[in-house]
C-alpha positions as CSV (number, residue, x, y, z in Angstrom):
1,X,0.0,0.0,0.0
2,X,2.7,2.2,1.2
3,X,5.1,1.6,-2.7
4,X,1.5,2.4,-4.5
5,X,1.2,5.5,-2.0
6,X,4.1,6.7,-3.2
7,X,3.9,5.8,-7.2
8,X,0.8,8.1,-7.3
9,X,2.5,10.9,-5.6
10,X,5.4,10.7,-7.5
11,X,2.5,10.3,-10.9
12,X,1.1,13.6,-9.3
13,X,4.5,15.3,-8.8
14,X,5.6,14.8,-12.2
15,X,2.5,15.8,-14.1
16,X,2.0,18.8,-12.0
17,X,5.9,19.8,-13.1
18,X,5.1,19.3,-16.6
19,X,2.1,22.0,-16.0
20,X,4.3,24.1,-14.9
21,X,3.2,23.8,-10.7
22,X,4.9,21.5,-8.1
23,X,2.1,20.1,-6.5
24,X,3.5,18.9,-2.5
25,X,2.3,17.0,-0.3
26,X,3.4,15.6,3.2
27,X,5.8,13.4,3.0
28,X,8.5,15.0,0.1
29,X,11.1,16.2,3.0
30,X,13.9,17.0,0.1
31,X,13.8,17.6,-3.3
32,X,15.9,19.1,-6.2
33,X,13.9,21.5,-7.6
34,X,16.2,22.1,-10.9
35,X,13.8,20.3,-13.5
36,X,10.3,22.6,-11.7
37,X,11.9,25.9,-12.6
38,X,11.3,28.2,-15.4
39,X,14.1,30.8,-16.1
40,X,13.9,34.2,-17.8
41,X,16.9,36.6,-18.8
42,X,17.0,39.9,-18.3
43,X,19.8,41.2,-20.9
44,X,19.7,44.7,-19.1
45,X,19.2,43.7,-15.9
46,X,16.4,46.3,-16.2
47,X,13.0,44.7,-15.9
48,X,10.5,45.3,-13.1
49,X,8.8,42.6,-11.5
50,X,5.7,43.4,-12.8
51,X,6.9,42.8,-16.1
52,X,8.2,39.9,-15.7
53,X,5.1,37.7,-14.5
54,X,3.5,39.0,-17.6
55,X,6.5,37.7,-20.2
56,X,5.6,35.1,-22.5
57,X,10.0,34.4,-22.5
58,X,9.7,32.1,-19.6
59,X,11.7,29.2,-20.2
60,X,11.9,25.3,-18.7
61,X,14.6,24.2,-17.3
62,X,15.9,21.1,-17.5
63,X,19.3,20.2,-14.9
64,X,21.0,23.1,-12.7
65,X,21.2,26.5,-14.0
66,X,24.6,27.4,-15.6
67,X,25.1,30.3,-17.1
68,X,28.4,30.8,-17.1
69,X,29.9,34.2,-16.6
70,X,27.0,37.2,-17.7
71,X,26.6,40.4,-17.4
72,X,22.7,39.7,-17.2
73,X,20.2,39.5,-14.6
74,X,18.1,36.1,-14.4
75,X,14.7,35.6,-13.1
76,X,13.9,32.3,-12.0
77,X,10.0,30.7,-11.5
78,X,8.8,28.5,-9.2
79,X,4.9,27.4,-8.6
80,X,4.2,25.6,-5.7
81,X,0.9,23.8,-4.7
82,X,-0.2,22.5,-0.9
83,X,-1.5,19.4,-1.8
84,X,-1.6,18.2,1.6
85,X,-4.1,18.3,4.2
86,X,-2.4,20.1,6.4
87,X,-0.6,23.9,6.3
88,X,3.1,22.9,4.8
89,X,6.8,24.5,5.6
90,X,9.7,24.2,3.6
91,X,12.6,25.9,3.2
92,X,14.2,27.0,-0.1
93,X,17.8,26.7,-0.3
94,X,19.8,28.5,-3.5
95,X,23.0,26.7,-3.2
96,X,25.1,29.5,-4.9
97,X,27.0,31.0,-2.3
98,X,29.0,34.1,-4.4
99,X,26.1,35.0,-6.2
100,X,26.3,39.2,-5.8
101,X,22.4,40.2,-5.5
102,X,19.2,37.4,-4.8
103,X,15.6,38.7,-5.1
104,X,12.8,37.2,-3.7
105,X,9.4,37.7,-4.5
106,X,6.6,35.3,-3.0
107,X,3.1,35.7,-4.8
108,X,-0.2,34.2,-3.6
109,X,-3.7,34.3,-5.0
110,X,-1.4,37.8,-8.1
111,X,-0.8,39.3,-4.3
112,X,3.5,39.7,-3.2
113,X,3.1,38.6,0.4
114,X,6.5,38.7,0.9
115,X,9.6,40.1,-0.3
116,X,13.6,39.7,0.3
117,X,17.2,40.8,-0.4
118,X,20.7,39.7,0.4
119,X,23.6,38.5,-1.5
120,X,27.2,37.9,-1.7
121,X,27.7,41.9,-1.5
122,X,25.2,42.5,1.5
123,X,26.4,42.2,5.3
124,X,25.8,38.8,6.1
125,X,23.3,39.4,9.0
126,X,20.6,40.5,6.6
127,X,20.4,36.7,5.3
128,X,16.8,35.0,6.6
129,X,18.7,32.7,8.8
130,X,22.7,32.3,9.4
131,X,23.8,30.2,6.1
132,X,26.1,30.1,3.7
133,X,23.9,29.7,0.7
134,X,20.7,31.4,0.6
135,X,17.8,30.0,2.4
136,X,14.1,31.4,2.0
137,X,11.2,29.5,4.4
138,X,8.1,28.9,3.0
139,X,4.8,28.2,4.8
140,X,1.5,27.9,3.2
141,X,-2.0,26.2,3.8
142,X,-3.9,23.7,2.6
143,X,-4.9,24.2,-1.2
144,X,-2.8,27.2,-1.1
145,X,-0.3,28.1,-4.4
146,X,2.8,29.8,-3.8
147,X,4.7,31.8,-6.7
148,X,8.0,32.1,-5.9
149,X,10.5,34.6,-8.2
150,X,14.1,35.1,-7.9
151,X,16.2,37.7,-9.6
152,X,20.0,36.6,-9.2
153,X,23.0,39.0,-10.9
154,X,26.2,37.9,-10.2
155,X,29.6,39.5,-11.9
156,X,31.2,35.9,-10.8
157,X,30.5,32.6,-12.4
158,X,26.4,32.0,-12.1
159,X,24.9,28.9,-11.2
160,X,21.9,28.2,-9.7
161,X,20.9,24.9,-7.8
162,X,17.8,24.7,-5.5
163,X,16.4,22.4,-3.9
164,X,13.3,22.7,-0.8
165,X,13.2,20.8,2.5
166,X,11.8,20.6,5.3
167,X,13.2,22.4,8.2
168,X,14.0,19.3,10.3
169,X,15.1,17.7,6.8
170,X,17.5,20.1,6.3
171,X,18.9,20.0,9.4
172,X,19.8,16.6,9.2
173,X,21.3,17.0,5.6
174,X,22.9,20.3,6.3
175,X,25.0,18.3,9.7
176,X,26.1,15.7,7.3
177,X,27.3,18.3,4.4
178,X,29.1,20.5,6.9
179,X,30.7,17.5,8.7
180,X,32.0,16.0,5.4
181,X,33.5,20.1,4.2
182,X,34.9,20.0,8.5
183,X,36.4,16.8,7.8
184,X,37.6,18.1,4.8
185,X,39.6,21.2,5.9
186,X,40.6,19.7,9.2
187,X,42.7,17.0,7.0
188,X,44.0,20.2,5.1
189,X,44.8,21.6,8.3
190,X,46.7,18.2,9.4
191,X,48.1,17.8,6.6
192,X,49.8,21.1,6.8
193,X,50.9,20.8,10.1
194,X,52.7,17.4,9.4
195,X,54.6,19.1,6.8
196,X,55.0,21.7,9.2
197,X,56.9,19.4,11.4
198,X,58.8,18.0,8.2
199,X,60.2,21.1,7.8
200,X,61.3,21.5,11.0
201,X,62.4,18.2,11.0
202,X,64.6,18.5,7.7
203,X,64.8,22.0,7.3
204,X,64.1,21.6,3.3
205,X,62.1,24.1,1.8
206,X,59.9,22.4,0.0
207,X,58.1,21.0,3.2
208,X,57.3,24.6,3.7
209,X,55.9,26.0,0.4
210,X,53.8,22.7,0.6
211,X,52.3,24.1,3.9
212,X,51.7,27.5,2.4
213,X,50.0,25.8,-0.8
214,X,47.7,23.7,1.7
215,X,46.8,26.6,3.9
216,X,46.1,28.7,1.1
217,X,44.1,25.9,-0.7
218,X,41.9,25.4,2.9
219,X,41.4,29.2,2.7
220,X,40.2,29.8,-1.0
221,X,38.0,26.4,-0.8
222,X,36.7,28.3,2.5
223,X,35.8,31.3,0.8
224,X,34.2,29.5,-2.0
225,X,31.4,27.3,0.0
226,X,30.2,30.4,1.8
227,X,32.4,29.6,4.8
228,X,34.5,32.6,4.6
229,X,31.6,35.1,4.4
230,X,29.9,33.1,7.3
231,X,32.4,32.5,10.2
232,X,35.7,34.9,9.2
233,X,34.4,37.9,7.6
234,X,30.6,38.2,8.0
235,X,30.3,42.5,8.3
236,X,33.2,42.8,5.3
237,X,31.1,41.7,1.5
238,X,33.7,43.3,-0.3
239,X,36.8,41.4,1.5
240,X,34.7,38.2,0.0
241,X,34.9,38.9,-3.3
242,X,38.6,40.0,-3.1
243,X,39.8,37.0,-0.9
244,X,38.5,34.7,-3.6
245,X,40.7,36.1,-6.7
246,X,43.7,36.1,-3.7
247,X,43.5,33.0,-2.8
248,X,43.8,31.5,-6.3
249,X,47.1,33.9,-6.8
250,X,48.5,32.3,-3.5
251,X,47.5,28.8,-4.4
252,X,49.3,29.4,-7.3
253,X,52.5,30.9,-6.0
254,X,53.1,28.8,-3.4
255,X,52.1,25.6,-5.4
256,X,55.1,27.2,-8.4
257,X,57.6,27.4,-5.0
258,X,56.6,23.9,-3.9
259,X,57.3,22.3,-7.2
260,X,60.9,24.0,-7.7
261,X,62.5,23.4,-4.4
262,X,60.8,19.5,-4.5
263,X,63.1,18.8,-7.4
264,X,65.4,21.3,-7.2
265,X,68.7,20.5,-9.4
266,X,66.8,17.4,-10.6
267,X,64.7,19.4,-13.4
268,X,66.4,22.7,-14.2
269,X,67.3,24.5,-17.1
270,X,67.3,28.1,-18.0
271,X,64.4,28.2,-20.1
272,X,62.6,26.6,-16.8
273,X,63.9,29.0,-14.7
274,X,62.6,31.7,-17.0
275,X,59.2,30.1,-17.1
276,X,59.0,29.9,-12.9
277,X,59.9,33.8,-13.0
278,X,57.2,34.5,-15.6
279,X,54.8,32.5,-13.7
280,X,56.1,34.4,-10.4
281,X,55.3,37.6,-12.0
282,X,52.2,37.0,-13.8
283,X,51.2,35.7,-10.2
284,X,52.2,38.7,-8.4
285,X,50.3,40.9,-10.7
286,X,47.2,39.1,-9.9
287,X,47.5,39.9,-6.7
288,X,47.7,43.0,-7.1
289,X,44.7,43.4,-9.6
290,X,42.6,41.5,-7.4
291,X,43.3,44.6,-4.6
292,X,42.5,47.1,-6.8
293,X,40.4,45.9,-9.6
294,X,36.4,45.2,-9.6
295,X,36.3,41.2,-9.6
296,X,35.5,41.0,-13.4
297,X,39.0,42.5,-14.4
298,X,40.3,40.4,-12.0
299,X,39.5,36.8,-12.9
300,X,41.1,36.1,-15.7
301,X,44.5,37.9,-13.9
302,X,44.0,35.3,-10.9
303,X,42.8,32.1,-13.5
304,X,46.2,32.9,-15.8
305,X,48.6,31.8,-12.9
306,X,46.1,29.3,-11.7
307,X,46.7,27.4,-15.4
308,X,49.8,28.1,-15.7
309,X,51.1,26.5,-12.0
310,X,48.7,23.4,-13.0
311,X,50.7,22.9,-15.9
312,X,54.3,24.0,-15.1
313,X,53.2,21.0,-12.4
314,X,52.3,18.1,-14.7
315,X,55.2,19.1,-16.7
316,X,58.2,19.2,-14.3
317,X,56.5,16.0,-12.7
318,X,56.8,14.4,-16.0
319,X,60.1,15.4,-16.8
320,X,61.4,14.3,-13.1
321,X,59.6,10.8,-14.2
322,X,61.3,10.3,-17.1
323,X,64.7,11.0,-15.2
324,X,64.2,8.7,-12.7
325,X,63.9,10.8,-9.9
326,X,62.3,8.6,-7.2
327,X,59.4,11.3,-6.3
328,X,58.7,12.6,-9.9
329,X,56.4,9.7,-10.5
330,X,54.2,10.2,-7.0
331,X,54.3,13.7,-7.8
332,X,52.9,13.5,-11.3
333,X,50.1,10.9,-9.6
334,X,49.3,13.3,-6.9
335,X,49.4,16.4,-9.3
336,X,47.0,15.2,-12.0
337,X,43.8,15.4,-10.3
338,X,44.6,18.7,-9.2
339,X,45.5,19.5,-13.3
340,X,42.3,18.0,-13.7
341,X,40.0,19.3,-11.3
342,X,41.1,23.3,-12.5
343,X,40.1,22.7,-15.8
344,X,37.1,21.2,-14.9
345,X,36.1,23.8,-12.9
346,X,36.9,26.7,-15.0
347,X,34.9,25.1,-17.7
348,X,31.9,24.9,-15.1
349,X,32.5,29.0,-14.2
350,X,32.7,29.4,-17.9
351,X,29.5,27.6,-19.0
352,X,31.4,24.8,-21.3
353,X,30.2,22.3,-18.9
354,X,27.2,21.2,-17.0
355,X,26.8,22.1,-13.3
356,X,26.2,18.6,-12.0
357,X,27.8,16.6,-9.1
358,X,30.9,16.1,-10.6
359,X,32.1,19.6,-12.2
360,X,30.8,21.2,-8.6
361,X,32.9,19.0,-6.5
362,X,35.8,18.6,-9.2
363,X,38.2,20.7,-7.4
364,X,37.4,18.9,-4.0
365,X,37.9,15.7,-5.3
366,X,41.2,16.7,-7.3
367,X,42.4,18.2,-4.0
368,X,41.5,15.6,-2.2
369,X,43.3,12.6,-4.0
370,X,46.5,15.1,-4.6
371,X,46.8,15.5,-0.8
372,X,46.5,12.1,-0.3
373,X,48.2,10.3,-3.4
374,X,51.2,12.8,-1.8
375,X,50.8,12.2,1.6
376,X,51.6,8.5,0.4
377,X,54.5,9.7,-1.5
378,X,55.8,11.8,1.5
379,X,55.6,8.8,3.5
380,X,57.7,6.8,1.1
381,X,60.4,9.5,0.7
382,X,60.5,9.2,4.2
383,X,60.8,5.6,4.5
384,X,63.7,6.0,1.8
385,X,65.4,8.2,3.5
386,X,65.3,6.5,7.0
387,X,66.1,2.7,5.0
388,X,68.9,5.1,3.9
389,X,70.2,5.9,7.4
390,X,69.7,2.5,8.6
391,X,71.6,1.2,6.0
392,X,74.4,3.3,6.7
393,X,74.4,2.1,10.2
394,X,74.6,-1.2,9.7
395,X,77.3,-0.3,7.0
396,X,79.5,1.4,9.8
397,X,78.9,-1.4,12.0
398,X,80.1,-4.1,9.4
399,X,83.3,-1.9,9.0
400,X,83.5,-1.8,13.0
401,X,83.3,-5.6,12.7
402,X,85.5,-5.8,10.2
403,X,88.2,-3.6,11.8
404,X,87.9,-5.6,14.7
405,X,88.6,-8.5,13.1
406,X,91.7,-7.3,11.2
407,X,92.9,-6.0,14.3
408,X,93.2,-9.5,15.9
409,X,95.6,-10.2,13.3
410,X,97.9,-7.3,11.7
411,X,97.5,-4.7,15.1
412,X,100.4,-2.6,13.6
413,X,99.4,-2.5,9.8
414,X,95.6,-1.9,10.7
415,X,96.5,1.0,13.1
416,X,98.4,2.9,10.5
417,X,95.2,2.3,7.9
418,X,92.8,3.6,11.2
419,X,95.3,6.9,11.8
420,X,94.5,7.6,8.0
421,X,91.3,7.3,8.2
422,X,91.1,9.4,11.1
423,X,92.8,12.0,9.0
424,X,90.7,11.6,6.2
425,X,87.6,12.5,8.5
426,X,89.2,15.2,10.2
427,X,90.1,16.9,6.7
428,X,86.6,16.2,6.0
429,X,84.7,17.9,9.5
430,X,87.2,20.6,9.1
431,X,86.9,21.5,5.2
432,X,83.8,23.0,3.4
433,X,83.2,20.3,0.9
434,X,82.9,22.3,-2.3
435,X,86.3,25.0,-2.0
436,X,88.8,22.7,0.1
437,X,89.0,25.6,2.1
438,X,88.3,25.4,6.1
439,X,84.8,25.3,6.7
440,X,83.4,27.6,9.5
441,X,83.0,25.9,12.2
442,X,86.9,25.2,12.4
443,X,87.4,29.0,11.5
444,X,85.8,30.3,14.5
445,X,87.4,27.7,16.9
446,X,90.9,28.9,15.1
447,X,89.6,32.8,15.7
448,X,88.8,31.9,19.1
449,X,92.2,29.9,20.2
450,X,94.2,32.9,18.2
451,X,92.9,35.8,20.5
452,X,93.8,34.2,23.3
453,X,97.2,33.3,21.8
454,X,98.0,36.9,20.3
455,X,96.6,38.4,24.2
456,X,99.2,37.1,25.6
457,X,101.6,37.7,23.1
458,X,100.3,40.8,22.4
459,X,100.9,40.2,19.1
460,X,98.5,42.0,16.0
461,X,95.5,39.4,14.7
462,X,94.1,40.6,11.5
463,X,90.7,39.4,9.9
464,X,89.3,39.5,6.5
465,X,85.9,39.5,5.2
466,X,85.5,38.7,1.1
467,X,82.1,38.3,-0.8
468,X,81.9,37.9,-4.2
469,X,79.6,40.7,-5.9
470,X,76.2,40.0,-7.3
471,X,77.1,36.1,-6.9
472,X,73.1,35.8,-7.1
473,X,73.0,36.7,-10.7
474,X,75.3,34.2,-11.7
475,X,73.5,31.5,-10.0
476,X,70.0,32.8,-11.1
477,X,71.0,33.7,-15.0
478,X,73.4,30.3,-15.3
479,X,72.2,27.9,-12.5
480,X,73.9,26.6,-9.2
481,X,76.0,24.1,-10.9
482,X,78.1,27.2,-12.9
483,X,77.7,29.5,-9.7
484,X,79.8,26.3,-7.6
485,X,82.7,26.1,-10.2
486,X,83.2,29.7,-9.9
487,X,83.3,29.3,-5.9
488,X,85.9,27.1,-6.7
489,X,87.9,28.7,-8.8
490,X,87.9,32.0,-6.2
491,X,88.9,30.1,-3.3
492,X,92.1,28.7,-4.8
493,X,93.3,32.3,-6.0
494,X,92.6,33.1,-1.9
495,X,94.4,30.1,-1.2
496,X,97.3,31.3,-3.0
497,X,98.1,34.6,-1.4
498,X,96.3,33.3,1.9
499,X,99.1,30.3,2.6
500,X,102.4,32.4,1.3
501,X,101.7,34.9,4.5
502,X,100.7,31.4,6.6
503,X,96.9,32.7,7.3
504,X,93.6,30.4,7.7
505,X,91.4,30.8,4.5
506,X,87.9,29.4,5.2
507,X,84.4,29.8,3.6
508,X,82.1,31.4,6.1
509,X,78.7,30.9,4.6
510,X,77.3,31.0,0.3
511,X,79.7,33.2,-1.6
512,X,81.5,34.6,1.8
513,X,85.0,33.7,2.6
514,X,86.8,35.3,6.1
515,X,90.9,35.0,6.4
516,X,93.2,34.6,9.4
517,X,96.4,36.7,9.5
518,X,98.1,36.3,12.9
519,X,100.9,38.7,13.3
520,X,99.9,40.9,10.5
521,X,98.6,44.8,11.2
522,X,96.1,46.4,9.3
523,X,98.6,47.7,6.2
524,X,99.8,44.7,5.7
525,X,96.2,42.8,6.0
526,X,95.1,45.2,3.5
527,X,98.1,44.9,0.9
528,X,97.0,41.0,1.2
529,X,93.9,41.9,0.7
530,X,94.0,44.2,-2.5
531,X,96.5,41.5,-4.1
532,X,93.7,38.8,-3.1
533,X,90.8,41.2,-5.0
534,X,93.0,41.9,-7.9
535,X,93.8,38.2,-8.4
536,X,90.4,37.1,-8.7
537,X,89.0,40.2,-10.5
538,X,91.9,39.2,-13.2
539,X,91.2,35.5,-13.5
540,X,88.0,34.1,-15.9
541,X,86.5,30.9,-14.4
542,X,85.6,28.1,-17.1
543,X,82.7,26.3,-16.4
544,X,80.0,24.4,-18.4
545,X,81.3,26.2,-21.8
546,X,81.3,29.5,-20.4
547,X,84.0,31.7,-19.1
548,X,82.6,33.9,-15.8
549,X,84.7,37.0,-14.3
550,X,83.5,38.1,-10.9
551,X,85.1,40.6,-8.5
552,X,85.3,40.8,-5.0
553,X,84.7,43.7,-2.2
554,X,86.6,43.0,0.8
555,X,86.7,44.4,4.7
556,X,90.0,44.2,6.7
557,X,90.4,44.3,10.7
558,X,93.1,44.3,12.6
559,X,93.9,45.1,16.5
560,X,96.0,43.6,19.5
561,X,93.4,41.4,21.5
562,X,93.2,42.2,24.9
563,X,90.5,42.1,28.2
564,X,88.5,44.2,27.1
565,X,86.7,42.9,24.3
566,X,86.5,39.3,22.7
567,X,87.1,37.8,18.9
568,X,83.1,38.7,18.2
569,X,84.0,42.4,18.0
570,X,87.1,41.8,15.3
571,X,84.8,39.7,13.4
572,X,82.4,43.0,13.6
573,X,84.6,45.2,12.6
574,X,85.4,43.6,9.1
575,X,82.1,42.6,8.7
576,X,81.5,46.5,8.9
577,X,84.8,47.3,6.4
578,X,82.6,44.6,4.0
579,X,79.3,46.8,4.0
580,X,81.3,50.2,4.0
581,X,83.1,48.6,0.3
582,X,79.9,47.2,-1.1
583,X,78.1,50.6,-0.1
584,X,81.1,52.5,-1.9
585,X,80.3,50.5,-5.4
586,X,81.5,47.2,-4.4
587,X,85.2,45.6,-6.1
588,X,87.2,47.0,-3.7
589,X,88.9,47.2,-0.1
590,X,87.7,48.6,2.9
591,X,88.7,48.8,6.8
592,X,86.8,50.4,9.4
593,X,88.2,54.1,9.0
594,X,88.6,53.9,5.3
């Protein structure tokens, strides 16, 4: 009795659509209403009300409205009959949450009993009830019919899906939608603070602009389901509309970072690194639009970067692939559904496709899957790197067993192999890897055990800061690889000059060397000096077919330690002589009065 029940009201439902009125009865607690409207457009946006109820331009509709971007206004019709027995409410709920400006006019018996306005653009607190999307309640009695119009103008993307409840109905629904978009952005949220703890873990930068990129994506997703506008900025309409064109620029940018520092030297070239500061730019320019520019010059300024970071992206993850760098393939897994999901969803905003359940939660589910397709591949890099480690320690205790072993039977010949070996690593904890020079570590223990020699000698100590100028342009315009042979070539023409007057050369940090002169005053530290900046502006470094010439500025120091101050305030004082020479025009010598 109960199936026939319901075959007849769905027999009555259906017919009463195809008149043109929704007839409802009792028990239809949810349903879409997309196939029951009529729509009408208003090219000018300039119609009255009045004249609308009277156009013979009314047209059916037949899945959710999608309209694309347009300048026009749209009316929307909906007839409603109470074929109940008792007085029915239902709520209406537009799920559009960025549309601009929503009219509402309810009609019964050719009288407007009711009439309502809000929108994207209006304060929040002049919304019916306290929701996202736009929700209109509708009560009326037995036998009643209810015309309900809506005028929606929107200089964003216009869709418009509706469906009508009941109140408890849409309770229940509405717990289990915000619960799943909670669930959602919390795993965002956790997501970004594991990475978080990556980076503070590893200290590589990528973990970092993969925290911004999550963050930012939690915040623009936010802003688009209504979220923003409801629980972070509800008095500030304008701030809505701007924060949605931002947050695709900083999705963007951080997403470009994230994808050069994961592969770093593994996919570079100069045409790449050309296309990363394109995209930078074109991404910063966005921004900037989307401060100061109505929202439909915006768009395409914040959509440009949006494309171009989903494809630099699928690119660079290909091209990592096909190199066989171990994460290029997870990446290029996790990437694709975000590659995916953009392009679906700009063809949704720009009418090429249907609004339907999968182009409205395309971007969702393409988020989703990257997030956790790269979680995955985070996990393994992990594992990698910690069979890595483990590997290596069971390596050092095989040699430990080993040299154990030998030592049982050739003591003698096996100590003179361990005292080399000890040399080897103490070359190696004392030298910076790339120069041969001393590294700094064993500089400022040197500095430190020299004061206190040349204190109680009283004896001159003389310090030297050198920095290559505009090192960063060689590295940016021909890549690190160039930028380290040049390093190399500067440090052995400091090594010359530094070990004829029996000095400490060491690199102190990127393209910064600092020199030890014990026993040398501050003429003779500055002679060594100029004969050190004139060596290395003279000399042309070779390096991937290209011949570099750099120059360097230089500070000199130079004092008798004594009680009253420590090495810190030498090392100060050339670090001053360095700024005063780079401030002068750089590619020259400097000490603290001169």
């Amino acid at each position: 009795m109960k199936r026939l029940t319901t075959l007849l009201l769905s027999m009555l439902i259906s017919a009463s659509a195809q008149a043109g009125v929704l007839s409802l009865a009792e028990g239809d607690d949810r349903l879409a209403l997309d196939e029951y409207v009529f729509y009408l457009e208003d090219v000018d946006a300039d119609l009255t009300f009045t004249e609308i109820r009277s156009s013979t331009a009314w047209q059916a509709n037949e899945s959710t409205f999608n309209a694309g971007y347009s300048a026009s206004a749209w009316w929307f019709r909906l007839v409603l009959d109470n074929a109940s027995e008792r007085s029915l409410e239902r709520w209406l709920e537009l799920s559009a949450p960025l549309l601009d400006s929503v009219h509402v006019y309810v009609v019964e018996a050719d009288k407007l009993v009711s009439r309502y306005r809000f929108g994207a653009l209006q304060p929040f607190e002049e919304r019916l009830l306290p929701h996202e999307n736009f929700i209109v309640p509708l009560r009326w009695e037995p036998g009643q019919r209810l015309e309900v119009y809506l005028r929606v103008q929107a200089a964003k993307s216009l869709e418009a899906p509706m469906a009508l409840y009941t109140p408890k109905a849409f309770a229940e629904y509405d717990y289990r939608r915000n619960a799943a978009k909670g669930l959602f952005l919390g795993a965002m949220l956790l997501i970004g603070l594991q990475n978080l703890l990556l980076f503070g873990s590893f200290r590589d930068r990528a973990y970092l602009f993969y925290v911004g990129f999550v963050i930012s994506m939690a915040l623009f997703l936010t802003t688009l389901t209504g979220w923003g506008f409801r629980f972070l900025w509800p008095a500030a309409p304008v701030w809505n509309e701007k924060a949605i064109l931002l947050g695709i620029c900083l999705v963007s940018g951080f997403g470009l970072a994230f994808i050069r520092n994961l592969f770093g030297p593994h996919v570079q070239s100069l045409l790449l690194t050309r296309i990363y500061r394109l995209a930078y730019g074109v991404t910063g320019f966005g921004m900037l639009v989307a401060v100061i520019a109505p929202y439909s010059l915006g768009l395409p300024f914040a959509l440009l970067p949006a494309v171009m970071a989903s494809v630099i992206g699928i690119t660079v993850g290909i091209l990592a692939w096909r190199r066989g760098v171990a994460i290029g393939k997870y990446f290029t897994l996790s990437w694709a559904p975000v590659f995916l999901g953009v392009f679906i969803v700009i063809g949704l905003k720009l009418g090429w496709l249907p609004a339907n359940v999968v182009t409205r939660n395309a971007l969702f589910a393409g988020v989703g899957l990257e997030m956790l397709l790269f979680s995955l591949a985070l996990a393994t890099r992990i594992n990698a790197e910690r069979r890595a480690r483990l590997l290596a320690q069971r390596q050092v205790l095989e040699t430990e067993r080993k040299v154990k072993e030998e030592l049982e039977e050739r003591v003698a010949q096996r100590s003179r192999e361990l005292d080399q070996l000890n040399e080897q690593l103490r070359i190696l904890s004392t030298t910076d890897e790339l120069t041969g020079l001393a590294n700094r570590r064993i500089l400022e223990s040197r500095l430190a055990e020299l004061w206190r020699d040349n204190k109680r000698k009283g004896r001159y100590l003389a310090l030297i800061f050198a920095d290559i100028d505009w090192f960063k342009a060689v590295n940016d315009t021909h890549g690190h690889a160039v930028g380290d042979a040049v390093l190399q070539g500067v440090a052995d023409r400091i090594r010359e000059v530094v070990e004829a007057l029996g000095g400490l050369a060491a690199r102190y940090g990127g393209e910064e060397f600092c020199i030890l002169l014990p026993g040398y005053g501050l003429a003779v530290a500055a002679a060594a000096a100029e004969r050190i900046r004139v060596s290395v502006g003279e000399a042309v470094y070779p390096a991937h077919g290209l011949k570099i010439g750099v120059t360097l500025s230089l500070g000199v120091a130079a004092r008798v330690p004594d009680t009253r101050a420590t090495y810190l305030s030498l090392l100060q004082q050339a670090d001053q002589a360095l700024y005063r020479a780079k401030a002068a025009g750089r590619d020259r010598v400097c000490t603290p009065d001169a």
